[in-house]
py3Dmol code that shows the C-alpha trace and the ligand (Angstrom):
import py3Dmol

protein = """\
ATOM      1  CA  UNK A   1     -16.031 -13.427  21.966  1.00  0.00           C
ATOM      2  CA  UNK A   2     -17.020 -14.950  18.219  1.00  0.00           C
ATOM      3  CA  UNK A   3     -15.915 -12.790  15.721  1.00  0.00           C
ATOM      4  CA  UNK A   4     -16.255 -13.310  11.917  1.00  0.00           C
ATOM      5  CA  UNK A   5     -13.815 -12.373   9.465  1.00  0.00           C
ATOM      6  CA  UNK A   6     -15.193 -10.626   7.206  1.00  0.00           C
ATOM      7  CA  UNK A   7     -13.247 -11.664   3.728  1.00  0.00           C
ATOM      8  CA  UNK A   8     -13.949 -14.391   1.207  1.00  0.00           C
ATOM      9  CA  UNK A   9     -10.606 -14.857   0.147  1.00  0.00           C
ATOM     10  CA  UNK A  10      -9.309 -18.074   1.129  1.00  0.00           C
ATOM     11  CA  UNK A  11      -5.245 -16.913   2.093  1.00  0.00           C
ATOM     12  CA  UNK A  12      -6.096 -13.844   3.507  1.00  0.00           C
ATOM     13  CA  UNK A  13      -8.581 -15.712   6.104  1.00  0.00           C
ATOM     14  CA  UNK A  14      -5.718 -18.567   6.171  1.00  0.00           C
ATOM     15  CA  UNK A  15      -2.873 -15.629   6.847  1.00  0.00           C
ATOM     16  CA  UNK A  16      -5.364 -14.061   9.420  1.00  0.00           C
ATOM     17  CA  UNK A  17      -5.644 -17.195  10.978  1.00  0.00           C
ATOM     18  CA  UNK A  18      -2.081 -18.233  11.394  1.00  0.00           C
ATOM     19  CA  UNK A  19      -0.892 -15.089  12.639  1.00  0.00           C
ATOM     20  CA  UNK A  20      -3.973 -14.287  15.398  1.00  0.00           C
ATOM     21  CA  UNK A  21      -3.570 -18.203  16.417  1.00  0.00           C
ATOM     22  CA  UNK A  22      -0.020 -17.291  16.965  1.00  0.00           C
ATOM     23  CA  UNK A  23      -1.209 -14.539  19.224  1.00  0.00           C
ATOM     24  CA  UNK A  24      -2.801 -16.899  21.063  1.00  0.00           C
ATOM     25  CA  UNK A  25      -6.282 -15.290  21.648  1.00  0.00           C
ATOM     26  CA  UNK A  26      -8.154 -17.425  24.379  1.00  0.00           C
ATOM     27  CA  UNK A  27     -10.979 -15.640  24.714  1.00  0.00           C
ATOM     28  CA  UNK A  28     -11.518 -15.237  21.104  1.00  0.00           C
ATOM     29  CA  UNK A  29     -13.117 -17.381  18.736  1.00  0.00           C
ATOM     30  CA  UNK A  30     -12.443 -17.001  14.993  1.00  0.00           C
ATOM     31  CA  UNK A  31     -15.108 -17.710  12.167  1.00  0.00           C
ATOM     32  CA  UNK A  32     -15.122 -17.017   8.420  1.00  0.00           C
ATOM     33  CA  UNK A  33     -18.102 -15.990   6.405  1.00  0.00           C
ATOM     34  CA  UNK A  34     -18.214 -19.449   5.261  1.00  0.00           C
ATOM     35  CA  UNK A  35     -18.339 -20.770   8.231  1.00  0.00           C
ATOM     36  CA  UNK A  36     -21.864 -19.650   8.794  1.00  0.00           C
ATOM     37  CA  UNK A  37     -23.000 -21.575   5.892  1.00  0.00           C
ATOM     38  CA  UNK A  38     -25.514 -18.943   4.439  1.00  0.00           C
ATOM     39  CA  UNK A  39     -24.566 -16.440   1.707  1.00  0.00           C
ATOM     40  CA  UNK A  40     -24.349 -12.781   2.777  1.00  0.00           C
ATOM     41  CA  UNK A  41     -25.136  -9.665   0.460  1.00  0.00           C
ATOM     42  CA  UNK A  42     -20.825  -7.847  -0.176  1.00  0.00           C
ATOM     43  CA  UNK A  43     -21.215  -4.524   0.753  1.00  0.00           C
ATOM     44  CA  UNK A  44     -19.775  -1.745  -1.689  1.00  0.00           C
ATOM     45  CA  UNK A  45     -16.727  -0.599  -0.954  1.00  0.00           C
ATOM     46  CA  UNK A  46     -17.160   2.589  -2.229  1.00  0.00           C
ATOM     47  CA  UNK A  47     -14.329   4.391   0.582  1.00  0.00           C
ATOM     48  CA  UNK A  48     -11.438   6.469  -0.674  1.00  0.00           C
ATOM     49  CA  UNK A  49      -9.323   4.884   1.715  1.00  0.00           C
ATOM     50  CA  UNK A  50      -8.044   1.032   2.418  1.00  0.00           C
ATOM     51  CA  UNK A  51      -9.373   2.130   6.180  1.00  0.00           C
ATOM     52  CA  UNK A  52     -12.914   3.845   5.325  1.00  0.00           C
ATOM     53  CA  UNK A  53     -13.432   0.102   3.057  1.00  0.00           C
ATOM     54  CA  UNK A  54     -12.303  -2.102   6.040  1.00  0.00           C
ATOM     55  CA  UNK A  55     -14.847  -0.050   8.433  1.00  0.00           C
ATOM     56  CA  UNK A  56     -17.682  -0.177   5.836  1.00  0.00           C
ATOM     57  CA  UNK A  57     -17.186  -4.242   5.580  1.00  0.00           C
ATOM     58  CA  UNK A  58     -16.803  -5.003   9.346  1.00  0.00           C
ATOM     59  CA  UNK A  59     -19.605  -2.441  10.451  1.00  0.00           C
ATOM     60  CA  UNK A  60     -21.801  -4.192   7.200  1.00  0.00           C
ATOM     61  CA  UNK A  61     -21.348  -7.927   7.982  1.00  0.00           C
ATOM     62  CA  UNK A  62     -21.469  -7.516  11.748  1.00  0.00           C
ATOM     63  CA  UNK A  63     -24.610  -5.716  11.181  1.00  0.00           C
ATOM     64  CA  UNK A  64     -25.650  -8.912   8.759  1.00  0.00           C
ATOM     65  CA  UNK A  65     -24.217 -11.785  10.904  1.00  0.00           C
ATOM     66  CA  UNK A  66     -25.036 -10.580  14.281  1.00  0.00           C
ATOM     67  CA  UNK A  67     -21.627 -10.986  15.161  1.00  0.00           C
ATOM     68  CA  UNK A  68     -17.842  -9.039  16.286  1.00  0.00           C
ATOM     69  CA  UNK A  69     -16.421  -8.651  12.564  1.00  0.00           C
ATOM     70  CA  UNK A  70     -13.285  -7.861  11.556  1.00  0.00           C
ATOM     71  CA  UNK A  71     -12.642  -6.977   8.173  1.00  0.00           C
ATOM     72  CA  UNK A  72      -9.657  -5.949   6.320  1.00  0.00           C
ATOM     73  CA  UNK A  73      -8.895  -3.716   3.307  1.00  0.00           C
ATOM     74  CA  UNK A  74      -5.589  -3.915   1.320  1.00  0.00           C
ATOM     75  CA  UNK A  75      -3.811  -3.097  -1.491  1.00  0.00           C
ATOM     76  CA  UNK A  76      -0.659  -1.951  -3.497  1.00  0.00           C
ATOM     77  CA  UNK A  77       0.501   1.406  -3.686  1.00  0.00           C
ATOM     78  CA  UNK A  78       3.310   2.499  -6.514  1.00  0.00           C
ATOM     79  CA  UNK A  79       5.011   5.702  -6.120  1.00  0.00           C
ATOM     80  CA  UNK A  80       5.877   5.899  -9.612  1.00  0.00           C
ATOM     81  CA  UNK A  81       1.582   5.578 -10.388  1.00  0.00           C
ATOM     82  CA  UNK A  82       0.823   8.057  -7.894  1.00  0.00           C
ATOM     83  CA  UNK A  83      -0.350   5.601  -5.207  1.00  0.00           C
ATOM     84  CA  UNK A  84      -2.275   3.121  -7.978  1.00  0.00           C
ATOM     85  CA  UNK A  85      -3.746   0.467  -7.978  1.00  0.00           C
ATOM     86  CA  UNK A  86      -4.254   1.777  -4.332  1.00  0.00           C
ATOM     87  CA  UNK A  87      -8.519   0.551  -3.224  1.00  0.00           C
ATOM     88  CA  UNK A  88      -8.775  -0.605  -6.566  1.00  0.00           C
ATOM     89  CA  UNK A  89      -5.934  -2.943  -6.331  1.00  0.00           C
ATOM     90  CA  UNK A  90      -8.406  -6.421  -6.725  1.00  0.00           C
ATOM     91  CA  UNK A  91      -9.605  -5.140 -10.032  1.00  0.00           C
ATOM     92  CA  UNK A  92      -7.011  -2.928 -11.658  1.00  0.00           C
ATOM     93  CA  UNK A  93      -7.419  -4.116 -14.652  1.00  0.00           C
ATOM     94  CA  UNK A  94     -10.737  -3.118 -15.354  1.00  0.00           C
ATOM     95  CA  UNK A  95     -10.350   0.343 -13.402  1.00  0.00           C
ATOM     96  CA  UNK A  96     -12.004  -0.912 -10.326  1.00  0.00           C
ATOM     97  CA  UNK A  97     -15.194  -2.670 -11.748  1.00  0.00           C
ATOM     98  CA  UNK A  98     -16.311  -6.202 -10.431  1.00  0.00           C
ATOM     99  CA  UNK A  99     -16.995  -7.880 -13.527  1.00  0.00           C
ATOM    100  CA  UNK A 100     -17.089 -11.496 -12.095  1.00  0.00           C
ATOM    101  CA  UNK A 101     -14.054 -12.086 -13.278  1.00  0.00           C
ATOM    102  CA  UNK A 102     -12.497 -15.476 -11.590  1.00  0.00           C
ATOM    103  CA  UNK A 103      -9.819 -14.421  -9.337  1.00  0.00           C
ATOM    104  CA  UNK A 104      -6.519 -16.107 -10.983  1.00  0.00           C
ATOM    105  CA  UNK A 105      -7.237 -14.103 -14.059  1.00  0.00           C
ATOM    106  CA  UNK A 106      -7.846 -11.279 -12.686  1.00  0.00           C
ATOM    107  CA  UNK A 107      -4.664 -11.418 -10.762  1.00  0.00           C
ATOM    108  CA  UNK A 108      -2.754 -12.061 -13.878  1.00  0.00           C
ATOM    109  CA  UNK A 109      -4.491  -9.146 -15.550  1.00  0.00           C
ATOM    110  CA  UNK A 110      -4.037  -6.791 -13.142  1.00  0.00           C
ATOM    111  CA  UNK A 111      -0.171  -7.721 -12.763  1.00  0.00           C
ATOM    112  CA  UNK A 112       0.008  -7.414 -16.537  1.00  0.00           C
ATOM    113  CA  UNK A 113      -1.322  -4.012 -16.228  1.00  0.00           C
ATOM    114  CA  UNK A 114       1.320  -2.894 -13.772  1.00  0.00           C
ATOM    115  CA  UNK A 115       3.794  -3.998 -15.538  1.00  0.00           C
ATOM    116  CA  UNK A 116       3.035  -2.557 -18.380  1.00  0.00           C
ATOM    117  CA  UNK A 117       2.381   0.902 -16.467  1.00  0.00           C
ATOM    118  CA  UNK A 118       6.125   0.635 -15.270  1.00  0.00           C
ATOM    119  CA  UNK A 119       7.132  -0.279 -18.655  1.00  0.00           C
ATOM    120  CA  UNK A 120      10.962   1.710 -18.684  1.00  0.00           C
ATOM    121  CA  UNK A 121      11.058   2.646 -15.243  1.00  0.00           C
ATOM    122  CA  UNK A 122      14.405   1.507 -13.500  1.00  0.00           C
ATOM    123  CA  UNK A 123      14.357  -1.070 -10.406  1.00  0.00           C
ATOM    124  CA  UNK A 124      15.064   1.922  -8.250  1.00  0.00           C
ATOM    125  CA  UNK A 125      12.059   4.093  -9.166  1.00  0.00           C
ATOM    126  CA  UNK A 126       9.870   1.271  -8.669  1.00  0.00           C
ATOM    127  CA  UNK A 127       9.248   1.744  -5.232  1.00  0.00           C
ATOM    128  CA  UNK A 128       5.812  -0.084  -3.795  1.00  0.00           C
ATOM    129  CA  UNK A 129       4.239  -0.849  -0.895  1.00  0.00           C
ATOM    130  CA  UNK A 130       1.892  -3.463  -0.003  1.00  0.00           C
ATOM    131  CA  UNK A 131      -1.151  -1.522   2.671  1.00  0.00           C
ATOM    132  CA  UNK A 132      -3.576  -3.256   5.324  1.00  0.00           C
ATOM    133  CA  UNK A 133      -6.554  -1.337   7.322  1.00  0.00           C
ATOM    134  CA  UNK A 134      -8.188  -3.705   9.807  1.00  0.00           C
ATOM    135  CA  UNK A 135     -11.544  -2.634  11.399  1.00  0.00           C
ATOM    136  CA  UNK A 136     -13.390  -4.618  14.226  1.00  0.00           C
ATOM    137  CA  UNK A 137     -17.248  -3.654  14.459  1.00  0.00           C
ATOM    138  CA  UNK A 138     -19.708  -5.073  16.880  1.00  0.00           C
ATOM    139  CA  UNK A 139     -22.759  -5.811  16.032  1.00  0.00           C
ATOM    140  CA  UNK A 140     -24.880  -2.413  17.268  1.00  0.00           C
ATOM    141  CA  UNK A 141     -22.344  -1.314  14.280  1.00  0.00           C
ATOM    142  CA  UNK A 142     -19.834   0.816  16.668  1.00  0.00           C
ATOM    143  CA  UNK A 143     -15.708   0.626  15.631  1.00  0.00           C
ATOM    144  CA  UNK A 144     -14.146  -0.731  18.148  1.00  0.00           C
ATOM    145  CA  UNK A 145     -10.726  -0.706  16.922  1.00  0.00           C
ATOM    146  CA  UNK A 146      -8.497  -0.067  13.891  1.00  0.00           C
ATOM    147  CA  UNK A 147      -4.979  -1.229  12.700  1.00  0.00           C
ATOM    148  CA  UNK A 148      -2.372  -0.591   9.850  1.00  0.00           C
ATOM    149  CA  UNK A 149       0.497  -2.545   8.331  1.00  0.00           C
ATOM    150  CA  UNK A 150       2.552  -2.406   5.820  1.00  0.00           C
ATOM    151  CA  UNK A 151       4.905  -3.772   3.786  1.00  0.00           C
ATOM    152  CA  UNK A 152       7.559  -2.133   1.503  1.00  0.00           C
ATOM    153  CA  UNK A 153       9.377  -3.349  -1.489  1.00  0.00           C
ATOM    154  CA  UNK A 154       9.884  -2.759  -5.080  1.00  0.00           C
ATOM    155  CA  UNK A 155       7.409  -4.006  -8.207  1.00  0.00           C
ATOM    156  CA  UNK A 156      10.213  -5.669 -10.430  1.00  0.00           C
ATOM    157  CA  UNK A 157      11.584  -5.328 -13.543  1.00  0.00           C
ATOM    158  CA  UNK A 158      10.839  -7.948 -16.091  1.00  0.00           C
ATOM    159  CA  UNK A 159      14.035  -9.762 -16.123  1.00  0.00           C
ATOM    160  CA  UNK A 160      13.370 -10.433 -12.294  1.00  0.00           C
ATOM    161  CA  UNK A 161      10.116 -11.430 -12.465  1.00  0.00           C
ATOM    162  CA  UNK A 162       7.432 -12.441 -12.179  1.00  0.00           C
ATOM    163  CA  UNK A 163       8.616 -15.146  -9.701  1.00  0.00           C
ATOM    164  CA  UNK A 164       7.216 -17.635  -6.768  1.00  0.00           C
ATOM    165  CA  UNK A 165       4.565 -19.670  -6.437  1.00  0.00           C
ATOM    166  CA  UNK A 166       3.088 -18.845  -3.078  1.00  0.00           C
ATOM    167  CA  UNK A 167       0.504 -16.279  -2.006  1.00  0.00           C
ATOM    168  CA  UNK A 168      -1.593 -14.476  -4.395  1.00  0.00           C
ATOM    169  CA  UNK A 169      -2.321 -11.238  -6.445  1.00  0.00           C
ATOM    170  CA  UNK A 170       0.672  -9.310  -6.706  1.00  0.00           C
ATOM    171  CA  UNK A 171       3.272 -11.343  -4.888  1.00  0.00           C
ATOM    172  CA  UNK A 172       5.029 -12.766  -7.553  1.00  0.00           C
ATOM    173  CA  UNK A 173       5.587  -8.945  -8.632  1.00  0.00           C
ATOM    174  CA  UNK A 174       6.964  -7.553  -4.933  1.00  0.00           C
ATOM    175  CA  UNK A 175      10.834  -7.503  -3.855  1.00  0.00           C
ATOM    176  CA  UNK A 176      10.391  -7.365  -0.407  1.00  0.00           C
ATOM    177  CA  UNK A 177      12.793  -4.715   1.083  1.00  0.00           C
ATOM    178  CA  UNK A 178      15.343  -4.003   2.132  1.00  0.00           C
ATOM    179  CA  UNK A 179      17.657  -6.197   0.390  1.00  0.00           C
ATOM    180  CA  UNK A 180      14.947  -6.850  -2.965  1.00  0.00           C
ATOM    181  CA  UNK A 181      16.567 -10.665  -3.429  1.00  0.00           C
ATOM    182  CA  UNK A 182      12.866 -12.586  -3.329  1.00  0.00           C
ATOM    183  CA  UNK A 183       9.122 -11.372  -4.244  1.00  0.00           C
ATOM    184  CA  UNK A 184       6.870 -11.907  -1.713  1.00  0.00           C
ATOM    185  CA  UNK A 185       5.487 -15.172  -3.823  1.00  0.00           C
ATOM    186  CA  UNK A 186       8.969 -16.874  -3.182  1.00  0.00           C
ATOM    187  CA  UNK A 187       8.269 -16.588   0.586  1.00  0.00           C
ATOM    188  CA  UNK A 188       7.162 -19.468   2.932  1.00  0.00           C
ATOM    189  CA  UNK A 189       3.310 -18.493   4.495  1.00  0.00           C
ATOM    190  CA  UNK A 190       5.259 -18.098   7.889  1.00  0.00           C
ATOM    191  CA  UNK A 191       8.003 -15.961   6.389  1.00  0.00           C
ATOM    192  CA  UNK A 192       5.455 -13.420   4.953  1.00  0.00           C
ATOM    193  CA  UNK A 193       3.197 -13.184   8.090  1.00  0.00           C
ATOM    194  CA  UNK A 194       6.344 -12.008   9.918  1.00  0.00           C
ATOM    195  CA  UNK A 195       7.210  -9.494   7.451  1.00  0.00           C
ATOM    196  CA  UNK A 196       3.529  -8.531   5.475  1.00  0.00           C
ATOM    197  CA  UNK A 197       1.183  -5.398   6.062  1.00  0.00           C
ATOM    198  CA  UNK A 198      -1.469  -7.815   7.039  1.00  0.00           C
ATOM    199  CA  UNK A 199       0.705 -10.048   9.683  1.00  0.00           C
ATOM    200  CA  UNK A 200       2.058  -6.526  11.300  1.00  0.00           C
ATOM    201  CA  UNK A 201      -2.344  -5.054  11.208  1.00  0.00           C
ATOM    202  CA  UNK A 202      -2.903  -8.635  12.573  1.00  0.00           C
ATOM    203  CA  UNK A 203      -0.635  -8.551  15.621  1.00  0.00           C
ATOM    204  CA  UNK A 204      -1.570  -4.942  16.415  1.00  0.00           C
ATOM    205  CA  UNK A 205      -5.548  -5.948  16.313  1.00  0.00           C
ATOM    206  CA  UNK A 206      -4.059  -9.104  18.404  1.00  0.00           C
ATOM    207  CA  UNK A 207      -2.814  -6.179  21.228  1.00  0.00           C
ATOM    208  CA  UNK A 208      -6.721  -4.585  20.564  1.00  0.00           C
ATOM    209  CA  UNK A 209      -8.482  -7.303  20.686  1.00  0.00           C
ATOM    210  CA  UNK A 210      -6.239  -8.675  24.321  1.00  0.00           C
ATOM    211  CA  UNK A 211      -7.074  -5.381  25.787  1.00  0.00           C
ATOM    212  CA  UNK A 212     -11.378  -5.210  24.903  1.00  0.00           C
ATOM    213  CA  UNK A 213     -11.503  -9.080  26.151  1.00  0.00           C
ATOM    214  CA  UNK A 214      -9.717  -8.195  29.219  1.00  0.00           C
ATOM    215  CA  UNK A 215     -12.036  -5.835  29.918  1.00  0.00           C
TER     216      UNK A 215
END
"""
ligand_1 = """\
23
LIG
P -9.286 -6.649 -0.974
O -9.649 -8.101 -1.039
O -10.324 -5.716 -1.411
O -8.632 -6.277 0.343
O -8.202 -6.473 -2.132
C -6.901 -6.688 -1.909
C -6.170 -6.763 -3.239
O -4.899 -6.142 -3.065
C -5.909 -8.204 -3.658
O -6.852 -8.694 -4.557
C -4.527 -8.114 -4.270
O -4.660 -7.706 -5.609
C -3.867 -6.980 -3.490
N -3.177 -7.521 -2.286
C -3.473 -7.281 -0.983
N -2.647 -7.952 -0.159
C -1.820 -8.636 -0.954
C -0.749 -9.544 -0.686
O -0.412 -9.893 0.460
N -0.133 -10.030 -1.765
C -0.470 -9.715 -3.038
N -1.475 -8.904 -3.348
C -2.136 -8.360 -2.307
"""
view = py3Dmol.view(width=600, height=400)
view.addModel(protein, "pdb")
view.setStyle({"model": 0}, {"cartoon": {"style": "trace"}})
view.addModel(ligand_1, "xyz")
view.setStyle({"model": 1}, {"stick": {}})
view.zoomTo()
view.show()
């Protein structure tokens, strides 16, 4: 089976990679949007949820490629902001509009913005967890599967960070539970598949996607 992975973001289809390789997936062949070398129309993702947004892209771009798609939707969730960023996590700072906006700024916005949100709240009211909804459509645009991760941890407080120079968005932000030592930038690729909301979605599609090829 060829299924496309439905993201444009270079270390998410890198993280999706690594882990579902680790799975190994015989019967599976991965492809990014890229990949297919033509340009496809983003869907809106207008869902409430990070799930309804992951089954709007993989139903959309299998319905556009022709293909199995499996899309994913993520995000942070604060307690202390009443679930924000939440589905508007990739453009926080400009309350959820896409304003072309290259991505390393908009990442250093949006952590700006959170910080500033928590400004005064202690390390122990700061509680925060990263989210991940995966969706695989085929390409009559029926679901046939869904998975969730997550990944808890604190945002920290300025003296702590930001720190760490791997990953993306708002790693260098996120003590990873339980013991809040490192953000999730300070962690080896490997080290965060094992522990993030999109490694744990990952191997649960893996167990999905083992049990629709078997059949
Ligand atoms: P998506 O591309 O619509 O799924 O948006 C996901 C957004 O949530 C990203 O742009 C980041 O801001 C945030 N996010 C999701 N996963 C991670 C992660 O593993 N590390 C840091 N930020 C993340």
């Amino acid at each position: 089976m060829k299924i496309v992975l439905a993201t444009g973001n270079q270390h998410k289809t890198a993280e999706l990679r690594a882990v579902l390789a680790g799975e190994g997936l015989r019967a599976v062949e991965l492809v990014s949007l890229a990949d297919l070398g033509r340009d496809f129309p983003e869907p809106a993702e207008i869902g409430a949820t990070f799930a309804e947004n992951a089954r709007i892209k993989a139903t959309a771009y299998a319905a556009l490629t022709g293909f199995h798609c499996l899309a994913d939707d993520s995000g942070l969730e604060i307690d202390a902001l009443e679930g924000r960023p939440g589905v508007i996590s990739s453009h926080y700072c400009t309350q959820g509009l896409e304003t072309g906006m290259a991505r390393g700024e908009r990442d250093e916005r949006n952590n700006r913005r959170v910080m500033h949100e928590l400004e005064g709240v202690p390390l122990d009211r700061r509680a925060a967890r990263f989210v991940c909804e995966m969706a695989l459509a085929s390409p009559e645009g029926r679901v046939l599967a869904t998975s969730r991760g997550t990944m808890e941890g604190r945002i920290g407080t300025p003296d702590r960070v930001p720190r760490g120079a791997h990953g993306f968005g708002y790693d260098p932000l996120f003590l990873v539970a339980p013991d809040f030592a490192s953000t999730s930038a300070e962690l080896e690729p490997k080290a965060k598949n094992a522990l993030s909301h999109r490694g744990e979605a990952a191997r649960r599609m893996a167990a999905e996607l083992r049990r629709i090829t078997a059949v």
